[in-house]
N, C-alpha and C positions, 0 to 999 in steps of 0.2 A: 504494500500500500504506500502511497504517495500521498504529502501534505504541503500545503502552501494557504498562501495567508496574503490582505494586502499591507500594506507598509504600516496603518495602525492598529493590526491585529483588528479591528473590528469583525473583520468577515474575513472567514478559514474555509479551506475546502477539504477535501479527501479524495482520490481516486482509487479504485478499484482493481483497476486494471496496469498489466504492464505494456510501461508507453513504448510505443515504435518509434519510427523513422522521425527527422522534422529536418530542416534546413534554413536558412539565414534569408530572411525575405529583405531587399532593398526598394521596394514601391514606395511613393510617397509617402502612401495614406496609411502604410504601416511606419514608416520613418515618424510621422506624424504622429499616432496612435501612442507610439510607444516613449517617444523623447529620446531617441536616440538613433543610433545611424542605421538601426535595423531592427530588425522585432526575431524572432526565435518563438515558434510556437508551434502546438503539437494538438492535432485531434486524438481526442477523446469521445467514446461514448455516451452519451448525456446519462447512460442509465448505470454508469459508474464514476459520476461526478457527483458527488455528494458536497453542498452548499452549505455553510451555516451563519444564517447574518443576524443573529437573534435585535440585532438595531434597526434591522430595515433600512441600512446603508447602500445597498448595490443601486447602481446607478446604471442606466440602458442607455445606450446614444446610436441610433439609425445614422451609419456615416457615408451611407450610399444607398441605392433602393436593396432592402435583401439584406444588408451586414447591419446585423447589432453588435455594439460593444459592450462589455459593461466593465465598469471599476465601482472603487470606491469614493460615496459620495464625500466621504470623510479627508480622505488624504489623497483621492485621485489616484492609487494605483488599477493601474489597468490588469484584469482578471482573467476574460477569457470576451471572444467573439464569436459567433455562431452567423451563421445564413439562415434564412427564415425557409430557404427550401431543401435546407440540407435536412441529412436524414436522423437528426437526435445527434449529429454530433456538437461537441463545444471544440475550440481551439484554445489552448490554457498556451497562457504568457509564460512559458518558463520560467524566466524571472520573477516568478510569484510563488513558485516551490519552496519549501524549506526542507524539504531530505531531500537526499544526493539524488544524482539522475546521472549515471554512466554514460548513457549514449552519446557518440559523439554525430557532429551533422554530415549529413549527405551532399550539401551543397549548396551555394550563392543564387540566388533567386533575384530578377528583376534588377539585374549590375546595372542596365542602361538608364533603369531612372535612380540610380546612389547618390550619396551626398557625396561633393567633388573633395571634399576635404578629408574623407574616409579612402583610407589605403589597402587595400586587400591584400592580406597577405596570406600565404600555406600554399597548400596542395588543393585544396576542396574546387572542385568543377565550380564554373561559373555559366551562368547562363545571361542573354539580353532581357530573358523572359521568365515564362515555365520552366524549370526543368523538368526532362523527358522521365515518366514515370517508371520507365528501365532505371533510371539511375534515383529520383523522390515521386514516391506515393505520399502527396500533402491532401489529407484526410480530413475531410469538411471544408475544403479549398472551391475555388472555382477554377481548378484546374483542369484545362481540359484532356 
């Protein structure tokens, strides 16, 4: 099992399941989402995302037609995101875990819209776009 939390512990989660694959997305509106040069986020099944905000803190924000966000209304860390037509899954912020997560990532996502002040370094494939689902299955994505 997996736990994460947002930055003032108001609202904890739990997962059920062990996480798969994910990769380093650079689009905006993730660059954006997240406050920094790229977001890291992983689908999950909705029906192994256990939520607890006993404050009634989570916060929903529609940031395109289809994509909900939600954080916290508290301290604004960002939680997870879902698509309204995806199938029950959530996409969890990484960066909101508190146990370890070994996996390491599959790949650079959407380099041609990156922030230019961000340097890509390693080995990990880059893509302009999608990466091809041979190399990341992004799970609750609108990958095609």
């Amino acid at each position: 099992m997996y736990k994460g939390s947002c930055l003032c512990g108001n609202i904890t989660y739990s997962i059920t399941e062990e996480l798969g694959e994910f990769g380093f997305c650079h689009c905006k509106s993730c660059r954006k989402a997240s406050g920094s040069a790229h977001a890291a986020n992983i689908g999950v099944e909705e029906q192994n995302f256990h939520l607890s905000d006993p404050q009634g803190r989570l916060t929903e924000y529609q940031s395109s037609p289809g994509k909900i966000r939600a954080f916290c209304g508290r301290c604004g860390s960002p939680l997870y995101a879902y698509l309204t037509k995806s199938e029950n899954i959530v996409r969890v912020r990484l960066g909101s875990l508190d146990t370890d997560f070994d996996t390491l990532p599959s790949a650079h996502t959407f380099v041609s819209h990156k922030a230019h002040w961000e340097p890509i370094e390693g080995t990990l494939p880059q893509f302009p776009e999608w990466a091809p689902r041979a190399v990341l299955v992004q799970k609750g994505s609108k990958q095609p």
